[in-house]
C-alpha positions in Angstrom: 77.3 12.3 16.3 77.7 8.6 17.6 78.2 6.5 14.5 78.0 8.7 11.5 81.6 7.6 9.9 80.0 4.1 10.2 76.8 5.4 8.5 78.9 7.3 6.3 81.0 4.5 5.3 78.2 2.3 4.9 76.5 4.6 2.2 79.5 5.0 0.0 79.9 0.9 -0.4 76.4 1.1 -1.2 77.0 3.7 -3.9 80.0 1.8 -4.9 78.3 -1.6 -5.3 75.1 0.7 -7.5 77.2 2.1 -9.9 78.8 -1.5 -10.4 75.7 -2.9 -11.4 74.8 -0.1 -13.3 78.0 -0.2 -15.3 77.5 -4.1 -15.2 73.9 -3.9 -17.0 75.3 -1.2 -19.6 78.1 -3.6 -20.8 75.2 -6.3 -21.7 72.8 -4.1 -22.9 76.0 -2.9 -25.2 76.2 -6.9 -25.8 73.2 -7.9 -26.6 72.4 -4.5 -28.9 75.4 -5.7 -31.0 74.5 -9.3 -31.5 71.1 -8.6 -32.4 72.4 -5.9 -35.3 74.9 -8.8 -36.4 72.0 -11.4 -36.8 69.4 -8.7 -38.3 72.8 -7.2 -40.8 72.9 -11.5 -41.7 69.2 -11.8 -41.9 69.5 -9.3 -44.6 72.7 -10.5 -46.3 70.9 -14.0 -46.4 67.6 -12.4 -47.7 69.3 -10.0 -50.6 72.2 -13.1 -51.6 68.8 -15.2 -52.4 67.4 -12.4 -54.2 70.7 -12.2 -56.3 70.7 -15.6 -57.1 67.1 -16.0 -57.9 67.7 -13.1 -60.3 70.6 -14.7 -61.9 68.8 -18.0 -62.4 65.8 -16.6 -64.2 68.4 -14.4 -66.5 67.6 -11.0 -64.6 71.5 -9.8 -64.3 70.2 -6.2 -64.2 68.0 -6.9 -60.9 71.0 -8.4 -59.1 72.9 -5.4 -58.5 70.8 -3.8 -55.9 70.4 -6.5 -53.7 74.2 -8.0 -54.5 75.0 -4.0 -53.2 72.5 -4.2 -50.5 74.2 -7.8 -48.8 77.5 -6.6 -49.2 76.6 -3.2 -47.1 75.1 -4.8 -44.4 77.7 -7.2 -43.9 80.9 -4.5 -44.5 78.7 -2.5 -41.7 77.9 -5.0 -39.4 81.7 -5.8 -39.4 83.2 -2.2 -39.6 80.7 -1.3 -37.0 81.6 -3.8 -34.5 85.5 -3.1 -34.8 84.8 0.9 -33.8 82.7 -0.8 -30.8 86.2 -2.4 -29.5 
């Protein structure tokens, strides 16, 4: 057949240059997935840090531990989490 290497040839770039864009969009799904579980992991380090320190101020030691545990989770799993990633 007249042409079918061409054609041939032709269809594996365009496979080629496909599975380069699919691997392209992966790596910034991957990207964008892990910066939004570091801001949501600060969101609640922020949240339960407040709550710690509210409960300190109005003499509620007791009521501090769970959210002093709960920000210092999220932040050693935010971290440890993105060091398996690399």
């Amino acid at each position: 057949m007249p042409g079918a290497a061409e054609r041939i040839l032709t269809l594996a770039e365009e496979e080629a240059r496909h599975r380069r864009e699919l691997e392209r969009r992966l790596v910034e799904a991957s990207v964008q997935a892990s910066r939004w579980g570091q801001i949501l992991a600060f969101l609640i380090a922020m949240v339960s840090l407040g709550a710690v320190i509210l409960s300190v101020l109005l003499e509620q030691v007791a009521g501090a531990i769970a959210p002093a545990i709960l920000a210092i989770t999220s932040l050693v799993a935010t971290f440890v989490g993105s060091r398996r990633e690399e």
